[in-house]
C-alpha positions in Angstrom: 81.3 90.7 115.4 79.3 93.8 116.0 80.2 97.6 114.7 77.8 100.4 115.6 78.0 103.8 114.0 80.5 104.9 116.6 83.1 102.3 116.2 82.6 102.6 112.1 83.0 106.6 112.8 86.2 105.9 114.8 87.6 103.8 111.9 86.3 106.1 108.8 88.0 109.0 111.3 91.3 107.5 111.6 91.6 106.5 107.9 90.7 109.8 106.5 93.1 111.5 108.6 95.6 109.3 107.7 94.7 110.5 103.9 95.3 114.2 104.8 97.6 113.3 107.3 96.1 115.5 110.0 95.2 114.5 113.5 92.0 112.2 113.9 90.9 114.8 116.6 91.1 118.0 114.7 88.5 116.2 111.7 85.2 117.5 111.6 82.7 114.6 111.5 79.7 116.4 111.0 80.3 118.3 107.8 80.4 117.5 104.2 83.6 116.0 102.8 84.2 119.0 100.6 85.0 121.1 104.2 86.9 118.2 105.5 89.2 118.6 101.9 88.1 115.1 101.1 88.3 115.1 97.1 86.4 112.4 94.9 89.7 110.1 94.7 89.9 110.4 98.1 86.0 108.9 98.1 87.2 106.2 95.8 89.7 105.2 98.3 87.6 105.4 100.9 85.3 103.4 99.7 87.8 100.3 98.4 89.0 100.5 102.2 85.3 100.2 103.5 84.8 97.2 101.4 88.3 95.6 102.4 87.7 96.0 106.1 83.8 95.8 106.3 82.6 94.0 103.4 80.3 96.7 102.3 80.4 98.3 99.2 78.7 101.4 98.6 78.5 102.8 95.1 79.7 106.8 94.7 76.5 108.0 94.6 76.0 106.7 98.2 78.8 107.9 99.5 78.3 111.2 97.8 74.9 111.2 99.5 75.6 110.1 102.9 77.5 113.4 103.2 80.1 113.7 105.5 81.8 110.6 108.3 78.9 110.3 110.7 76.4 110.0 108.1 78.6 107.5 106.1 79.3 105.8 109.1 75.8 105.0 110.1 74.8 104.0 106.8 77.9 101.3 107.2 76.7 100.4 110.1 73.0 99.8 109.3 74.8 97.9 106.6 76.5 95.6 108.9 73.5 95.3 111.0 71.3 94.2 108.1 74.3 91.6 106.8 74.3 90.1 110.3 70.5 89.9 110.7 71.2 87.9 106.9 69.6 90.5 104.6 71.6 93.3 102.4 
């Protein structure tokens, strides 16, 4: 199966609006978390939630770094990408 950035953006989307239980549309994607209201729990959730649906774990400093849920989601992505091609 194949996810590219956007798919894994759709997904990250949905599940963090489902954290701050705000519409999927109205969350900025471009932004760091901390102007999304995403707090370091939430990160810790969102990780465990990226490693139960995608197999990839990313450590806190990763997500931390990746900034907000287009950057993250590419960095899944090139993840999956690199899994499938049968590095990691």
């Amino acid at each position: 199966m194949e996810y590219g950035a956007e798919t894994v953006l759709g997904y990250l989307t949905s599940m963090v609006a489902d954290m701050k239980m705000v519409s999927a549309e109205t969350l900025p994607k471009n932004v760091c978390y901390h102007e999304t209201g995403i707090d370091s729990l939430e990160l810790i959730d969102l990780a465990r939630n990226i490693s139960d649906h995608y197999g990839v774990r990313l450590s806190m400093t990763e997500l931390i770094t990746a900034g907000g849920l287009r950057q993250l989601s590419e960095r899944v992505a090139e993840r999956l990408t690199a899994a499938s091609e049968g590095g990691r």
